[in-house]
N, C-alpha and C positions, 0 to 999 in steps of 0.2 A: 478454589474459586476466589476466598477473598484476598489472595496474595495476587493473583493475575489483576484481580478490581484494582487492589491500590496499588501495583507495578503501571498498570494502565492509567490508571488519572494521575498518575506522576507527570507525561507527557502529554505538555501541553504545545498549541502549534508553533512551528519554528525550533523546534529541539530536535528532528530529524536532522542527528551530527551524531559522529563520533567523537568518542575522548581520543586524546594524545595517546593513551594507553590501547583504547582499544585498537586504533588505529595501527600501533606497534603490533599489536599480538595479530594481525591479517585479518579483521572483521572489516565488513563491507555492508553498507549500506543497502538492502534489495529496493527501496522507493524511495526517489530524492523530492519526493512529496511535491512537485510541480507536473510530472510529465509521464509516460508512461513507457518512460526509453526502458532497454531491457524485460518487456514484459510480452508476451504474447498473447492475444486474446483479439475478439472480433471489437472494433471502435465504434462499430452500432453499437454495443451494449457497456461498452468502460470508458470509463473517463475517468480525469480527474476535478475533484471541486473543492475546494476550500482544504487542499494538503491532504487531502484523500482521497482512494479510490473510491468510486461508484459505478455497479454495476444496473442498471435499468431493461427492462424490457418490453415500459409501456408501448416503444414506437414500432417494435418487432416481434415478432410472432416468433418463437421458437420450437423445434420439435424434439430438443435432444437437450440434457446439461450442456452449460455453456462456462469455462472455465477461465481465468486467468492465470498462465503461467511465466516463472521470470527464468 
């Protein structure tokens, strides 16, 4: 848990990049932190906001899980 916290607050916004290396070895980015391109899920409930997803369901009633996938 505490290796995920401080791997986690390492990135802070605008570092959704790759390095030269990772980029070499074939790692890919899944969110380019603006948009929701590559990702499937219903747009009543995901968006994005400030370089992150958000999933909400004050505006919609749901009757089943509701998932996002890339």
């Amino acid at each position: 848990m505490m290796a995920l916290f401080a791997g986690t607050a390492l990135l802070l916004p605008g570092q959704n990049k790759l390095s030269k290396q990772e980029k070499k070895d074939g790692f890919q980015l899944l969110f380019d932190g603006k948009s929701l391109r590559g990702w499937e899920g219903d747009p009543e409930i995901w968006r994005v906001e400030k370089g992150e997803i958000v999933g909400n369901t004050d505006q919609k009633q749901i009757k089943t899980n509701q998932f996002l996938i890339s």
